[in-house]
C-alpha positions as CSV (number, residue, x, y, z in Angstrom):
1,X,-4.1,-109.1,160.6
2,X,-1.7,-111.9,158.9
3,X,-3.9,-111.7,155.4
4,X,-3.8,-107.9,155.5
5,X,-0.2,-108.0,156.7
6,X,0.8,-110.9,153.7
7,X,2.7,-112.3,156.8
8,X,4.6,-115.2,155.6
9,X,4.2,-118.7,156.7
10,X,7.6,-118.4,158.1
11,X,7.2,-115.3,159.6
12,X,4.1,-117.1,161.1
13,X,6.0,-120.2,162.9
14,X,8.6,-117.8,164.2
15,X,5.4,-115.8,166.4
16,X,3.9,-119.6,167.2
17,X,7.6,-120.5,168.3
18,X,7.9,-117.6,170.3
19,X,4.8,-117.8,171.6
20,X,4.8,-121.5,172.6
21,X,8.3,-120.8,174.9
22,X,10.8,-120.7,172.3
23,X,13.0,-117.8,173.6
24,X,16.0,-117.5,171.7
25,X,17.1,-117.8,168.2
26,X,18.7,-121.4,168.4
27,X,16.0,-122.8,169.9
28,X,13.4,-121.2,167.3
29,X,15.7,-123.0,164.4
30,X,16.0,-126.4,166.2
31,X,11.7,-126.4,167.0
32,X,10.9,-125.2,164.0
33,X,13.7,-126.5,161.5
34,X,14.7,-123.5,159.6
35,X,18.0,-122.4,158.7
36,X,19.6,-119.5,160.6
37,X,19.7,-117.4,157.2
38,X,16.0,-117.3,157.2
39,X,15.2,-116.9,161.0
40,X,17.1,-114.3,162.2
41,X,16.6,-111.8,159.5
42,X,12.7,-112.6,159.9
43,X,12.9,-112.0,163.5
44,X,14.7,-108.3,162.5
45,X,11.8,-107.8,160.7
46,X,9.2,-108.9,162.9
47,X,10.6,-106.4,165.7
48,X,11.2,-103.8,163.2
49,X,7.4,-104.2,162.5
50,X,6.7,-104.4,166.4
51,X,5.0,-107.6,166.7
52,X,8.5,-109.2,168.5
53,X,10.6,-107.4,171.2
54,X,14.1,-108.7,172.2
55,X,16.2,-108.3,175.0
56,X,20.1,-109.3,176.0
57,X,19.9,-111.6,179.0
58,X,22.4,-111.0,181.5
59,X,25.9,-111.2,181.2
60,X,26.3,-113.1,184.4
61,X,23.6,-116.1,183.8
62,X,25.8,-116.7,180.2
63,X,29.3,-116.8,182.2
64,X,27.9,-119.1,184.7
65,X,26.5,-121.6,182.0
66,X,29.7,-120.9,180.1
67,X,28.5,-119.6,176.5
68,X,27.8,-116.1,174.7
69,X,24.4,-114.3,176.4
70,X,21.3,-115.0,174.0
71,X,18.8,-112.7,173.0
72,X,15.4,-113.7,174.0
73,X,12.2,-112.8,172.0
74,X,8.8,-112.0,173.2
75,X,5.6,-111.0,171.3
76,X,3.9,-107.8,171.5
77,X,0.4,-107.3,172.0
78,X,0.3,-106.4,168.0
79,X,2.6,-110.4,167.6
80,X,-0.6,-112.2,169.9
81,X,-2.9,-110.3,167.5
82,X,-1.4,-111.4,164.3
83,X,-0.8,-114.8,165.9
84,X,-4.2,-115.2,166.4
85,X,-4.8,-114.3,162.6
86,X,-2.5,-115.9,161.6
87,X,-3.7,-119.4,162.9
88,X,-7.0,-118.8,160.8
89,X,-4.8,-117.9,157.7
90,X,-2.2,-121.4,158.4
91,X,-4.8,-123.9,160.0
92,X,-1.7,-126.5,160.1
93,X,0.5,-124.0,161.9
94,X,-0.3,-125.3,165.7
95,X,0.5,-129.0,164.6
96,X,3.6,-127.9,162.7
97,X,4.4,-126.0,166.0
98,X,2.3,-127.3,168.9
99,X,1.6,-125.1,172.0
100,X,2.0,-126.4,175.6
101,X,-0.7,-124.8,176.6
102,X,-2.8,-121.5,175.2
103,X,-1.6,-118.3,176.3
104,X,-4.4,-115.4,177.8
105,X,-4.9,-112.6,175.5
């Protein structure tokens, strides 16, 4: 899927980030170092695309931890696919973003 896609290298970490538990858009930038200005409008694309879904956590759980709700990112069945392809395409891409454990497809 990635070669036929031309999914980028970046686009790639962001679905290994995501995938490995990285939820939000902060912690994607701190575990995979890249700026805000280059993951947040590849995450718009990668849900435009529908390989990512987002959704608004709760008001409630941000007020009691005192800070603006986050939106949390998941992959899609079409993101695991791509992931998968993806990892052929970028051997280095699990060491540059390791995986606690590999998830059931």
């Amino acid at each position: 899927m990635a070669a036929e896609t031309g999914l980028s290298h970046t686009a790639a970490m962001i679905l290994q980030a995501i995938s490995s538990g990285c939820g939000y858009g902060f912690s994607l930038m701190e575990l995979t170092g890249l700026p805000s200005g280059t993951v947040y409008p590849a995450m718009r694309r990668l849900e435009r695309d529908g390989l990512i879904r987002s959704q608004w956590e709760k008001q409630a759980i941000a007020d009691a931890q005192q800070r603006p709700p986050r939106k949390y990112y998941r992959l899609t069945a079409a993101g695991r696919a791509t992931l998968m392809a993806s990892r052929k395409r970028y051997p280095l891409l699990a060491r540059l973003v390791p995986q606690p454990e590999e998830e059931s497809v």
